[in-house]
HTML snippet that shows the backbone in 3Dmol.js (N, CA, C, O; Angstrom):
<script src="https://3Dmol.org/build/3Dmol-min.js"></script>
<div id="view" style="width:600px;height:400px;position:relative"></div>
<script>
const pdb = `
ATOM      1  N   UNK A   1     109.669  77.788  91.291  1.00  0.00           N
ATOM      2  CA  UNK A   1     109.410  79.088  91.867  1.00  0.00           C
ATOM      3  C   UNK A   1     108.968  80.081  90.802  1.00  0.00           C
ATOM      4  O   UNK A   1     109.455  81.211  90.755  1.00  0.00           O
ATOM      5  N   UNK A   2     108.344  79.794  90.225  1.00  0.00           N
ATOM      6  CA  UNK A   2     107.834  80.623  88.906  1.00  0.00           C
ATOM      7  C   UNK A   2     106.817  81.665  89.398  1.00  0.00           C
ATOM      8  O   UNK A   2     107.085  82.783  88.957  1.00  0.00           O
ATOM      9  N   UNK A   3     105.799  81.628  90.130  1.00  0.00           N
ATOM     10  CA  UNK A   3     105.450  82.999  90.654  1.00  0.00           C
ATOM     11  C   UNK A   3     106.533  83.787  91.671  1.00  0.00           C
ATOM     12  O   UNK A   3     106.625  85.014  91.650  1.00  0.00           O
ATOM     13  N   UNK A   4     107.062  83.236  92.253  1.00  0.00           N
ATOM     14  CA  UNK A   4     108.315  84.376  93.109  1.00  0.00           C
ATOM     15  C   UNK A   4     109.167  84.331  92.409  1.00  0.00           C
ATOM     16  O   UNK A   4     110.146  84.736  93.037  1.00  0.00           O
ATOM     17  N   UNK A   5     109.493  84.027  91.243  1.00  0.00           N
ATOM     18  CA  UNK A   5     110.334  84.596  90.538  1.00  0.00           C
ATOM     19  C   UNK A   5     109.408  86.097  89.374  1.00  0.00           C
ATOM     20  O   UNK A   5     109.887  87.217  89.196  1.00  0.00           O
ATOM     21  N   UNK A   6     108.503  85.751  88.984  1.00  0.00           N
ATOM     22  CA  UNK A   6     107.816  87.030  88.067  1.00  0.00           C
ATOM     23  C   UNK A   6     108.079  87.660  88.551  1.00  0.00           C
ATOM     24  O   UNK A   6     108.793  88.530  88.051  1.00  0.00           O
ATOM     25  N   UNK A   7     107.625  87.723  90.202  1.00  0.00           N
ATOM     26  CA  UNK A   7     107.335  89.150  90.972  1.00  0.00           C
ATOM     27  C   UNK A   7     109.031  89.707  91.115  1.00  0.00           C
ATOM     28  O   UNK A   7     109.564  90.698  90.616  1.00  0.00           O
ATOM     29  N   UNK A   8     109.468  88.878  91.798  1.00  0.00           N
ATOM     30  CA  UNK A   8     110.963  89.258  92.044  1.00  0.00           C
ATOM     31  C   UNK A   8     111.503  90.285  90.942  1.00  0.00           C
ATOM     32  O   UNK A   8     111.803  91.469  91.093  1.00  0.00           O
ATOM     33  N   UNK A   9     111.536  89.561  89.892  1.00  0.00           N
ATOM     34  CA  UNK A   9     111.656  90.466  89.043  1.00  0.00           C
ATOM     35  C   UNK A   9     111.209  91.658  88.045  1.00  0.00           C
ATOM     36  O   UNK A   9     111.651  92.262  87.069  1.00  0.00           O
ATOM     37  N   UNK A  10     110.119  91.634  88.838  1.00  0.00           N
ATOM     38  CA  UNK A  10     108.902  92.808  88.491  1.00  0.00           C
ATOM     39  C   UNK A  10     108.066  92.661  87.900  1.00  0.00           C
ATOM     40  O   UNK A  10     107.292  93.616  87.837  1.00  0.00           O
ATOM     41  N   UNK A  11     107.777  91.624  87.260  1.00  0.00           N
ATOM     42  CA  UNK A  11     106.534  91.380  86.386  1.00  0.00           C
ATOM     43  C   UNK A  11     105.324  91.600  87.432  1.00  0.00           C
ATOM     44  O   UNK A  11     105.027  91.027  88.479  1.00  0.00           O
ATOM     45  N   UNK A  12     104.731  92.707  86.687  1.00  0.00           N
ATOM     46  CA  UNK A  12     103.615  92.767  87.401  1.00  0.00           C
ATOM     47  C   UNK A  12     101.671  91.928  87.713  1.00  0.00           C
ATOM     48  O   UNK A  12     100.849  91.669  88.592  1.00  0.00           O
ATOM     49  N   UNK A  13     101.955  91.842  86.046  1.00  0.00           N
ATOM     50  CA  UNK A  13     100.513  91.381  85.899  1.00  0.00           C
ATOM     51  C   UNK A  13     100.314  89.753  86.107  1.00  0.00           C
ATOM     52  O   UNK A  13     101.352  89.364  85.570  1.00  0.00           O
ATOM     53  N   UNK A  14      99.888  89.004  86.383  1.00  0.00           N
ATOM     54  CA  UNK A  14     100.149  87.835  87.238  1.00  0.00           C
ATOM     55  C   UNK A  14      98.650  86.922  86.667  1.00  0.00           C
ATOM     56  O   UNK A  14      98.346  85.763  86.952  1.00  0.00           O
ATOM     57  N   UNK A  15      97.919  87.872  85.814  1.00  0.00           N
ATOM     58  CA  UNK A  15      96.660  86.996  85.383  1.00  0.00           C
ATOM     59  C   UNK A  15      95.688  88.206  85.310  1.00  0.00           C
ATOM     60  O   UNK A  15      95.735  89.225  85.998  1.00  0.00           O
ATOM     61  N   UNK A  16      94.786  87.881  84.323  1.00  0.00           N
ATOM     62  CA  UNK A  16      93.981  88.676  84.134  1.00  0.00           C
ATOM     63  C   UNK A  16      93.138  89.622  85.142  1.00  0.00           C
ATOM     64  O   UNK A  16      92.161  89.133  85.710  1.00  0.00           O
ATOM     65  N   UNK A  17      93.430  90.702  85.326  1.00  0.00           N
ATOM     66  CA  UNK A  17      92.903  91.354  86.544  1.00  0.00           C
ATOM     67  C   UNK A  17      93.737  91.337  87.887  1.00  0.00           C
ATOM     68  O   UNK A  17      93.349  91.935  88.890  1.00  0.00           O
ATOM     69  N   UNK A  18      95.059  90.517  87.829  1.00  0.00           N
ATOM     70  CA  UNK A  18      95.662  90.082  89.299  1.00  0.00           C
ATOM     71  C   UNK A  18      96.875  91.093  88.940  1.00  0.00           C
ATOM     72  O   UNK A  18      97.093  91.452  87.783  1.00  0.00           O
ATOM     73  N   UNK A  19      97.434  91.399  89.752  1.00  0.00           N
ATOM     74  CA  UNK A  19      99.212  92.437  89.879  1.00  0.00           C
ATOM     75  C   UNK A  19      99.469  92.047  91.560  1.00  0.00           C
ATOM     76  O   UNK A  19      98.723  91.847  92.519  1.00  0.00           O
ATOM     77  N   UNK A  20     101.397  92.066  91.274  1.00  0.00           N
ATOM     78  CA  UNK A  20     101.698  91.754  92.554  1.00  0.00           C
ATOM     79  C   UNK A  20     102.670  92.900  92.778  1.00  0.00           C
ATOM     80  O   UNK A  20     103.038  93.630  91.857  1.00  0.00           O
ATOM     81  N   UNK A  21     103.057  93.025  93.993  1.00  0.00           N
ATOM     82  CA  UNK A  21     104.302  93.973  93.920  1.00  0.00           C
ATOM     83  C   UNK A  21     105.093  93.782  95.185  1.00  0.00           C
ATOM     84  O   UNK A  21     104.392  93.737  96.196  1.00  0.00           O
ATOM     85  N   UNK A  22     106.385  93.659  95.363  1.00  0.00           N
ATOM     86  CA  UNK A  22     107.624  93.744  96.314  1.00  0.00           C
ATOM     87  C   UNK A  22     107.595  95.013  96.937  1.00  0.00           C
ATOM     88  O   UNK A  22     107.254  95.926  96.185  1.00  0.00           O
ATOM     89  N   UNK A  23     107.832  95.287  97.984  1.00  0.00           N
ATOM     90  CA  UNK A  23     108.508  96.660  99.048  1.00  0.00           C
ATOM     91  C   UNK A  23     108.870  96.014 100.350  1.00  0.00           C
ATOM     92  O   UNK A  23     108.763  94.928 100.921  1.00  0.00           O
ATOM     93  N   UNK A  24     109.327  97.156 100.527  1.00  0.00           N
ATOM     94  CA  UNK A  24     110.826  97.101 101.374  1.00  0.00           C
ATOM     95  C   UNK A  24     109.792  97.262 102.932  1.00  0.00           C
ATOM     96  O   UNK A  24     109.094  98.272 102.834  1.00  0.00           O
ATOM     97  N   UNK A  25     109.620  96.697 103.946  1.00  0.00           N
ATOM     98  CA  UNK A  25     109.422  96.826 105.092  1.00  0.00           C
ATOM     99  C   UNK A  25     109.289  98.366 105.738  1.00  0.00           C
ATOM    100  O   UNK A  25     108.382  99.010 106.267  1.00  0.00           O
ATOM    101  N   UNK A  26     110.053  98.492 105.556  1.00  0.00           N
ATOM    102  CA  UNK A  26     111.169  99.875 106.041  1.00  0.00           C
ATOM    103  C   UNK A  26     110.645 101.045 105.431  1.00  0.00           C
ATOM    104  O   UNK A  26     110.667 102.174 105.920  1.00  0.00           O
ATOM    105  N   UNK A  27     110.099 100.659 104.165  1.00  0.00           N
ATOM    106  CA  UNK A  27     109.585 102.241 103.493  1.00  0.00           C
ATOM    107  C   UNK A  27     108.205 102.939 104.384  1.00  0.00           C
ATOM    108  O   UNK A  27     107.252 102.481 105.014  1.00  0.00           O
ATOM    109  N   UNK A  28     108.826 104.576 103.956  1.00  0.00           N
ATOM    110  CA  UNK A  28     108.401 105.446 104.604  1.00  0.00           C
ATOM    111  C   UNK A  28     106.917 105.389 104.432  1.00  0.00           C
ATOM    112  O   UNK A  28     106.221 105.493 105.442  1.00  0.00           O
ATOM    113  N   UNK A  29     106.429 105.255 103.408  1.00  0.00           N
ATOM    114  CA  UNK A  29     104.716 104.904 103.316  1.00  0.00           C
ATOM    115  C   UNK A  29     104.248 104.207 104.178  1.00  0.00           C
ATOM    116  O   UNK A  29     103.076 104.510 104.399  1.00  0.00           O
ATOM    117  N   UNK A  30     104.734 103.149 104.969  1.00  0.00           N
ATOM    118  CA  UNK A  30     104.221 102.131 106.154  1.00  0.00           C
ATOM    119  C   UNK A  30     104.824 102.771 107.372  1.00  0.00           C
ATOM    120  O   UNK A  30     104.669 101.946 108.271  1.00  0.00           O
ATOM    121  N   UNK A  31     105.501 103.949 107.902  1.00  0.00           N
ATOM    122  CA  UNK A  31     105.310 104.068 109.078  1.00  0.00           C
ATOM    123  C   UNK A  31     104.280 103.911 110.024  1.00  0.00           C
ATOM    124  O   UNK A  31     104.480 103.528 111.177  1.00  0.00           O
ATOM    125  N   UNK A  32     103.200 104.196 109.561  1.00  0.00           N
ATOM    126  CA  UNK A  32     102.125 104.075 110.540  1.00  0.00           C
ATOM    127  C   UNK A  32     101.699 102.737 111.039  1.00  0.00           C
ATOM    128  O   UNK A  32     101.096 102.590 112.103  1.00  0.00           O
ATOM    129  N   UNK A  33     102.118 101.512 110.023  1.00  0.00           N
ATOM    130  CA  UNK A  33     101.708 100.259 110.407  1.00  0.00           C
ATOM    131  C   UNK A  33     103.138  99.551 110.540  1.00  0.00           C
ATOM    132  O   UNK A  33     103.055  98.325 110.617  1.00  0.00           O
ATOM    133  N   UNK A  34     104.462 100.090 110.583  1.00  0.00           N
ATOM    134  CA  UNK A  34     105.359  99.356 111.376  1.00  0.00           C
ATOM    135  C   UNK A  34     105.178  98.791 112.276  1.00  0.00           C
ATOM    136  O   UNK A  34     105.465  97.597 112.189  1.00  0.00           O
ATOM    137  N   UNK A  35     104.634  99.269 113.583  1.00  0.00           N
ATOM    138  CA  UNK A  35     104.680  98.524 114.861  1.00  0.00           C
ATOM    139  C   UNK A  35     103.902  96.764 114.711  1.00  0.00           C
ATOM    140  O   UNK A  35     104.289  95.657 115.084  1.00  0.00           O
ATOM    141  N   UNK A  36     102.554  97.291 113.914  1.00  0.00           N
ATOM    142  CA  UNK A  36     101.764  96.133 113.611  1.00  0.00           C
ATOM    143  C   UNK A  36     102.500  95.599 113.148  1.00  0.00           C
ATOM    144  O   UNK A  36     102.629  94.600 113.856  1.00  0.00           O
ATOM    145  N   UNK A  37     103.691  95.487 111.740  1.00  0.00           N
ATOM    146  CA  UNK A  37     103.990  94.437 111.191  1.00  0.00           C
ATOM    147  C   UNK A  37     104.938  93.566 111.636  1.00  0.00           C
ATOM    148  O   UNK A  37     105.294  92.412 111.395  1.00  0.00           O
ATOM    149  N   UNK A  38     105.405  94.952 112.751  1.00  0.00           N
ATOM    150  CA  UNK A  38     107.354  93.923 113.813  1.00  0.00           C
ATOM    151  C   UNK A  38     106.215  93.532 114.294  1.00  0.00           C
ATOM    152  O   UNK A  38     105.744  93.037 113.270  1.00  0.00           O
ATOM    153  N   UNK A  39     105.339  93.372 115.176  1.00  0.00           N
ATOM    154  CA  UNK A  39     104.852  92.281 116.103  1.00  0.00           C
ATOM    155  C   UNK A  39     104.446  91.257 115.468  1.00  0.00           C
ATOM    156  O   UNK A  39     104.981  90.209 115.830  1.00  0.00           O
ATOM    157  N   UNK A  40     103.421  91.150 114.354  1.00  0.00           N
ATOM    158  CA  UNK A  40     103.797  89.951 113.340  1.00  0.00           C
ATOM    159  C   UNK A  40     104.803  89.124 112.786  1.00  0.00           C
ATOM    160  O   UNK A  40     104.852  87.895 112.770  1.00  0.00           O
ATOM    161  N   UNK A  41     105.831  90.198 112.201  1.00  0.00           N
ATOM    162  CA  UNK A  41     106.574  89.428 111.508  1.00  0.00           C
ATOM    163  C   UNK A  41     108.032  90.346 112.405  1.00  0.00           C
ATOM    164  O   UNK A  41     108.322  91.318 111.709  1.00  0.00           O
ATOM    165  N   UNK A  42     108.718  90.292 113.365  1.00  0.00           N
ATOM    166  CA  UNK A  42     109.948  90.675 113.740  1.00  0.00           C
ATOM    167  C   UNK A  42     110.674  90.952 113.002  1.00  0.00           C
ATOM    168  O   UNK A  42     111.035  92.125 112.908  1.00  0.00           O
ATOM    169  N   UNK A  43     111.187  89.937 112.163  1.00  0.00           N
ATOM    170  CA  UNK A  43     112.629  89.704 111.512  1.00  0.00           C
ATOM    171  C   UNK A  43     112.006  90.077 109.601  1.00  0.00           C
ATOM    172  O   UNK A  43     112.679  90.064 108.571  1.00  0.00           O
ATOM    173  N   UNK A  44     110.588  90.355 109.782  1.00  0.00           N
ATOM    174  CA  UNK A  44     110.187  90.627 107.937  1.00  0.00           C
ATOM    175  C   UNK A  44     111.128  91.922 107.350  1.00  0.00           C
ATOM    176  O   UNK A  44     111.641  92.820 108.017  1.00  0.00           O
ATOM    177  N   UNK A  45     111.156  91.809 106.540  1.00  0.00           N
ATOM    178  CA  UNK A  45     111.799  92.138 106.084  1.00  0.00           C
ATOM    179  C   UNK A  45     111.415  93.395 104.037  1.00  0.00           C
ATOM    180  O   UNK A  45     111.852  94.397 103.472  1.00  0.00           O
ATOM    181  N   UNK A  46     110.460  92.397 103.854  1.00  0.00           N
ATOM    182  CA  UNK A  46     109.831  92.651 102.689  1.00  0.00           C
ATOM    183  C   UNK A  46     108.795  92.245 102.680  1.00  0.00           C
ATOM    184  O   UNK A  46     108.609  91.067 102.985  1.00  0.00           O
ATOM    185  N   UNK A  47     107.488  93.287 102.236  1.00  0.00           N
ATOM    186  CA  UNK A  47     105.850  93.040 101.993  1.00  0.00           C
ATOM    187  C   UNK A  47     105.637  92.530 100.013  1.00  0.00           C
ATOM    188  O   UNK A  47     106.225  93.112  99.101  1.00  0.00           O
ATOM    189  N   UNK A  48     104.767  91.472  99.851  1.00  0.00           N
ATOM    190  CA  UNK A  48     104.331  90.901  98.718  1.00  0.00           C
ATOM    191  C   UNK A  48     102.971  91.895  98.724  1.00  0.00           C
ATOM    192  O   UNK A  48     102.299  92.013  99.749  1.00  0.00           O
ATOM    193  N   UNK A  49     102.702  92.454  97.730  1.00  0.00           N
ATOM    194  CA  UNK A  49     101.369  93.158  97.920  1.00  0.00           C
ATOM    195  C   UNK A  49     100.458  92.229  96.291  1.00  0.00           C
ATOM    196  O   UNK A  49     100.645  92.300  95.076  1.00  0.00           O
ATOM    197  N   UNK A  50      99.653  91.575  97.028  1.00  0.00           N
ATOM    198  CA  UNK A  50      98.175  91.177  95.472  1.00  0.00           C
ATOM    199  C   UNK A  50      96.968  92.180  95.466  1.00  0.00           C
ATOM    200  O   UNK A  50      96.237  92.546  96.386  1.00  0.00           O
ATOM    201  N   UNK A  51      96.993  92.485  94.220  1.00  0.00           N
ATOM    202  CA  UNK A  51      95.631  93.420  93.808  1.00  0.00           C
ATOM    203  C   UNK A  51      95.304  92.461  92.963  1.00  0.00           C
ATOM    204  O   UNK A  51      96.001  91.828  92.171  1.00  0.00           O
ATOM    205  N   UNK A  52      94.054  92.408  93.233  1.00  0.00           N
ATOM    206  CA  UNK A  52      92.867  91.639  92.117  1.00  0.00           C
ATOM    207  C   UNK A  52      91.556  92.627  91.838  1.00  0.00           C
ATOM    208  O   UNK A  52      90.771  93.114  92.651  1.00  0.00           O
ATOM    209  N   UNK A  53      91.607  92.737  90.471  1.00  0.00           N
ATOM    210  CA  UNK A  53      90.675  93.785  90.041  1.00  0.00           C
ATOM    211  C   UNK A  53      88.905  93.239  90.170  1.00  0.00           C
ATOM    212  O   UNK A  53      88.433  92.103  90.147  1.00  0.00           O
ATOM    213  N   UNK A  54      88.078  94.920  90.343  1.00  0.00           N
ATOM    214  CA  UNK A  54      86.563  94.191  90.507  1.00  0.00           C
ATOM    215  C   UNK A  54      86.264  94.466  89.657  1.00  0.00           C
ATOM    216  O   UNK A  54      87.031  95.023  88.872  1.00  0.00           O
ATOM    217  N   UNK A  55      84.628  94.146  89.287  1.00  0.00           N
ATOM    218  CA  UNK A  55      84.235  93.867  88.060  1.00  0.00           C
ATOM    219  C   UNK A  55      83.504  96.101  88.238  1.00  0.00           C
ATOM    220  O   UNK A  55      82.875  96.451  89.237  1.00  0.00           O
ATOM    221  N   UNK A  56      83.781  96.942  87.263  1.00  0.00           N
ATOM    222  CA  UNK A  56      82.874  97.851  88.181  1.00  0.00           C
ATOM    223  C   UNK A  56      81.536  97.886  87.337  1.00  0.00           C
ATOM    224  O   UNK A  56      80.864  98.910  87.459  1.00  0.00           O
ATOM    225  N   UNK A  57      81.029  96.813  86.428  1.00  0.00           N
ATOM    226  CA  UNK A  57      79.746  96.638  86.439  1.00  0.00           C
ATOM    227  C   UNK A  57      78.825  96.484  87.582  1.00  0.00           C
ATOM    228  O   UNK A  57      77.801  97.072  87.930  1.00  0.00           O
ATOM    229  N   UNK A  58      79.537  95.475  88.066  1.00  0.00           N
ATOM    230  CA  UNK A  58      78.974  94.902  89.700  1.00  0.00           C
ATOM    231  C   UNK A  58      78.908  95.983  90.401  1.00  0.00           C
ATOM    232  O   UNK A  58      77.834  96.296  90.914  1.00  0.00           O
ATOM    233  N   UNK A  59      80.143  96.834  90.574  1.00  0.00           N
ATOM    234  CA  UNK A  59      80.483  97.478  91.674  1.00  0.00           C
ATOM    235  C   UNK A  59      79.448  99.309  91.476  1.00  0.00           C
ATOM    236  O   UNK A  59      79.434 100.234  92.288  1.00  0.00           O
ATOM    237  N   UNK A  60      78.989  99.253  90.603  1.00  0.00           N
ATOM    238  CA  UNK A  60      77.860 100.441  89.972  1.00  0.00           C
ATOM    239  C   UNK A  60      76.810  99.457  90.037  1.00  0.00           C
ATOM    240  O   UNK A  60      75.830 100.110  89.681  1.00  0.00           O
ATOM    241  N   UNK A  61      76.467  98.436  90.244  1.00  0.00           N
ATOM    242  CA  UNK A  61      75.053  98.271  89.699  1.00  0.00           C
ATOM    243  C   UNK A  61      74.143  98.289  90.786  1.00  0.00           C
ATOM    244  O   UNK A  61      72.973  97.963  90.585  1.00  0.00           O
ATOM    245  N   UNK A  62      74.520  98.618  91.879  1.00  0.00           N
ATOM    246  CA  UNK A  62      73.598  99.045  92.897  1.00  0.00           C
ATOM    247  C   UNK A  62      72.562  97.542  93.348  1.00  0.00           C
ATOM    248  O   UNK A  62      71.390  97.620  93.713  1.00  0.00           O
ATOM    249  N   UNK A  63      73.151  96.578  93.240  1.00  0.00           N
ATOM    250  CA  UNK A  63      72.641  94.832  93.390  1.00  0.00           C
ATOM    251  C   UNK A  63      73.821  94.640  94.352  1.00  0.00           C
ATOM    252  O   UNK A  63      74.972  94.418  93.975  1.00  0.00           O
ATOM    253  N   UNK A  64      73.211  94.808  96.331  1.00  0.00           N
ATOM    254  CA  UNK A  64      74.424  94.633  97.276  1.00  0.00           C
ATOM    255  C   UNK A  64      74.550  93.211  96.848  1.00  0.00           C
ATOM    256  O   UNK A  64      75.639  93.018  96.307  1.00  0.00           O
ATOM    257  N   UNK A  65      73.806  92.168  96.912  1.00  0.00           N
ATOM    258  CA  UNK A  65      74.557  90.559  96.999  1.00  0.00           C
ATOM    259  C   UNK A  65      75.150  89.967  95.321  1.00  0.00           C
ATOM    260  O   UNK A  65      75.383  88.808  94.976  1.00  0.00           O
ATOM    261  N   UNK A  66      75.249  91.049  94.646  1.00  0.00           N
ATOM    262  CA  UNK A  66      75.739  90.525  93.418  1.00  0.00           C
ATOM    263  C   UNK A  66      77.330  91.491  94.079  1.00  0.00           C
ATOM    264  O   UNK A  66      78.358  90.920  94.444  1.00  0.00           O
ATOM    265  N   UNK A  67      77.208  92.369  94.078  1.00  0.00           N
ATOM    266  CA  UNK A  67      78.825  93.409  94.531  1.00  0.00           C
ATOM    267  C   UNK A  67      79.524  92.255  95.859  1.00  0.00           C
ATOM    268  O   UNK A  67      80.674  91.823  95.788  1.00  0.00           O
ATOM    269  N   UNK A  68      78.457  91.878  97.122  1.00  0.00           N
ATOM    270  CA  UNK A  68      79.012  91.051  97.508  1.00  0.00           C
ATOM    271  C   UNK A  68      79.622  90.195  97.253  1.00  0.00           C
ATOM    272  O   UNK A  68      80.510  90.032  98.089  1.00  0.00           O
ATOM    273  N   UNK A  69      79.635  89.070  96.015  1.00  0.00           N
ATOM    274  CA  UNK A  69      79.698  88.140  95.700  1.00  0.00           C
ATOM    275  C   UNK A  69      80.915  88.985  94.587  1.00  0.00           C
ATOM    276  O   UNK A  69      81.966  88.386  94.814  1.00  0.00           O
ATOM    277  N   UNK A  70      81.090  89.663  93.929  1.00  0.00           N
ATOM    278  CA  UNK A  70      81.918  89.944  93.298  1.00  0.00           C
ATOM    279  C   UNK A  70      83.468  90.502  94.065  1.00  0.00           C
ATOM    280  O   UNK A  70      84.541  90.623  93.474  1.00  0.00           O
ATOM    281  N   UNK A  71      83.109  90.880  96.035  1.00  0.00           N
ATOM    282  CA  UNK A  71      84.298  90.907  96.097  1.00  0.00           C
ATOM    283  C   UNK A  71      84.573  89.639  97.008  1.00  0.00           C
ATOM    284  O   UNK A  71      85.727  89.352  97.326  1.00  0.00           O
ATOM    285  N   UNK A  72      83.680  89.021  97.348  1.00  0.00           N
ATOM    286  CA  UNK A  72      84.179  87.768  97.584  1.00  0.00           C
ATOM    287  C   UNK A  72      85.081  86.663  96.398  1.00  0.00           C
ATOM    288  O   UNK A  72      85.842  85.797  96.832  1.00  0.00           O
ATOM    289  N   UNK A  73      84.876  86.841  95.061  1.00  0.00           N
ATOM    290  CA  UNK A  73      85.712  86.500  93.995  1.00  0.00           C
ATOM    291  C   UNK A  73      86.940  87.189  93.977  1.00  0.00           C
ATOM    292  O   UNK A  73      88.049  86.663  93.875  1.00  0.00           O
ATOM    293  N   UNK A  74      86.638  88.651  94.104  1.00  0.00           N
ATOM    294  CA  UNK A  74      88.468  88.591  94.433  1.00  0.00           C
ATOM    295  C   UNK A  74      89.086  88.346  95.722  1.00  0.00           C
ATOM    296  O   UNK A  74      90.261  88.029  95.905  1.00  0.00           O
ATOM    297  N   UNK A  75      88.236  88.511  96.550  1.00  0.00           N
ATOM    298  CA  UNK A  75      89.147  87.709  98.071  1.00  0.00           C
ATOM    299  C   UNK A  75      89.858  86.483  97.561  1.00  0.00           C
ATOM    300  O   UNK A  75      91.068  86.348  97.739  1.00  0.00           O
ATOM    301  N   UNK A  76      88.957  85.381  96.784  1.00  0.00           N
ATOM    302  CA  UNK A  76      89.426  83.752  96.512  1.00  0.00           C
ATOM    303  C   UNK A  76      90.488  84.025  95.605  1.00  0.00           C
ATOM    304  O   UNK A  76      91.457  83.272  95.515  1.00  0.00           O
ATOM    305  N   UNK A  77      90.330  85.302  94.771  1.00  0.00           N
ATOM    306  CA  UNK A  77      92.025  85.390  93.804  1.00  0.00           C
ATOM    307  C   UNK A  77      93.270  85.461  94.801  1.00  0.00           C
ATOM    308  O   UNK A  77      94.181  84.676  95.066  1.00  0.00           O
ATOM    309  N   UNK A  78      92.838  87.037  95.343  1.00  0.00           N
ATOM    310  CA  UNK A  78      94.191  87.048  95.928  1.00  0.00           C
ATOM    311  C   UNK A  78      95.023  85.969  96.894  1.00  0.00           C
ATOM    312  O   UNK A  78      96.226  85.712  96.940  1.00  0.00           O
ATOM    313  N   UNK A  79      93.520  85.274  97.891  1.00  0.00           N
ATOM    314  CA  UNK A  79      93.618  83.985  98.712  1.00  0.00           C
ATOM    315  C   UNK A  79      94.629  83.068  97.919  1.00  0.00           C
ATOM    316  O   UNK A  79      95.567  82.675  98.613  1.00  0.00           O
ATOM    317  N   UNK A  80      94.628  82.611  96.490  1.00  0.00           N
ATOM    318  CA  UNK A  80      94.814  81.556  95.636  1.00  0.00           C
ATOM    319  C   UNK A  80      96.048  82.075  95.252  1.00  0.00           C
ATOM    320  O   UNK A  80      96.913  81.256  94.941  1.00  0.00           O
ATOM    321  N   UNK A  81      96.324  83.317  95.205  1.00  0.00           N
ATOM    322  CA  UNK A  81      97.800  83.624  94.607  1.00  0.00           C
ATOM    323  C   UNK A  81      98.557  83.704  96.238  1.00  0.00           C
ATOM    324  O   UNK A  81      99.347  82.760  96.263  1.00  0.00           O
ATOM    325  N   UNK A  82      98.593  84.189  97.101  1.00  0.00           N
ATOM    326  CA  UNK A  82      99.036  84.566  98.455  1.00  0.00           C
ATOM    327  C   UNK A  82      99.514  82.571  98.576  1.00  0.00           C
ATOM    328  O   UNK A  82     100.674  82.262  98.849  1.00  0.00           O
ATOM    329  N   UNK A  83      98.581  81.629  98.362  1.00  0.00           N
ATOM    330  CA  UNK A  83      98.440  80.269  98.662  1.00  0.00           C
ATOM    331  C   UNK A  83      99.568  79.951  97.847  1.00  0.00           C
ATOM    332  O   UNK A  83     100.479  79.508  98.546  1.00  0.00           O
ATOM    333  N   UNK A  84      99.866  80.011  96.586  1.00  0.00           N
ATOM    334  CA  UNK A  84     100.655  79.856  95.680  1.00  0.00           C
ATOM    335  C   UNK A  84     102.198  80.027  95.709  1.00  0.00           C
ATOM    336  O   UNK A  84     103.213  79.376  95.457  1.00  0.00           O
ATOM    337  N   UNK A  85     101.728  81.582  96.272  1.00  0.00           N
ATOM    338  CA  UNK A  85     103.242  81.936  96.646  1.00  0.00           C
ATOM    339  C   UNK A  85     104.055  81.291  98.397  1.00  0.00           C
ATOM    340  O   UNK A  85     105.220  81.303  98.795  1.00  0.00           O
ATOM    341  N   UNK A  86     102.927  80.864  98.948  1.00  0.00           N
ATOM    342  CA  UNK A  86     103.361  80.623 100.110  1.00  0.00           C
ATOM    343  C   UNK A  86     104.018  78.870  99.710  1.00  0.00           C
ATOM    344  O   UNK A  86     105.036  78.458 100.266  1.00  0.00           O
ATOM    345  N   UNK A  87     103.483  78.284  99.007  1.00  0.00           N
ATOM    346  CA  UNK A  87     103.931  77.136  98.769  1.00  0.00           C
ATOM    347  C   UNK A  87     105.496  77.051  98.075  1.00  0.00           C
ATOM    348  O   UNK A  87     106.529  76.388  98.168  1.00  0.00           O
ATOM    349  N   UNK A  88     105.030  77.983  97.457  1.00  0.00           N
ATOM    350  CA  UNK A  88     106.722  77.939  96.900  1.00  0.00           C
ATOM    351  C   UNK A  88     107.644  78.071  97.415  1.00  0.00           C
ATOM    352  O   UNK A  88     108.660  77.450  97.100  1.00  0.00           O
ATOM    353  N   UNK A  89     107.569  79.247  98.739  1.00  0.00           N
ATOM    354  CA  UNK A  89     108.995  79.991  99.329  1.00  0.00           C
ATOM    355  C   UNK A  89     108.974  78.396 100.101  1.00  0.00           C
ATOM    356  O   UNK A  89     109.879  78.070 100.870  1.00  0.00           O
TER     357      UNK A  89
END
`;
const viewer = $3Dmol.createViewer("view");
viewer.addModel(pdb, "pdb");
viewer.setStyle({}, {cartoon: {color: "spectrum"}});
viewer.zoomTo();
viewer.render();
</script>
């Protein structure tokens, strides 16, 4: 359990450009998407949040299918860590 353990214990940075973070269901910042998340998850309890950083060369260079393609690379990060962690629990 070596990635749910980093996070658990706060380590944030998870790989170059990647950060994860723990919260509480319940916190006041997600009122608005409570309802969405009890109908998903009833009994959840705690949100895993992955940020994967973009490149902002890409993201300035005004080239849509290169920016495309750059956030399709971080979709496959966070995809690959979310995958990771799901295997473990």
């Amino acid at each position: 359990m070596e990635l749910l353990e980093k996070i658990l214990q706060g380590e944030r940075k998870l790989g170059p450009g990647m950060i994860a973070g723990v919260c509480a269901a319940d916190h006041p910042l997600l009122e608005g998407y409570r309802e969405k998340m009890r109908s998903m998850l009833p009994e959840g309890r705690f949100l895993v949040v992955f940020a994967v950083a973009h490149s902002r060369g890409t993201l300035h260079s005004g080239n849509n299918p290169v920016q495309q393609y750059d956030t399709l690379y971080a979709y496959r990060h966070a995809g690959d860590l979310s995958h990771r962690l799901s295997r473990e629990i």
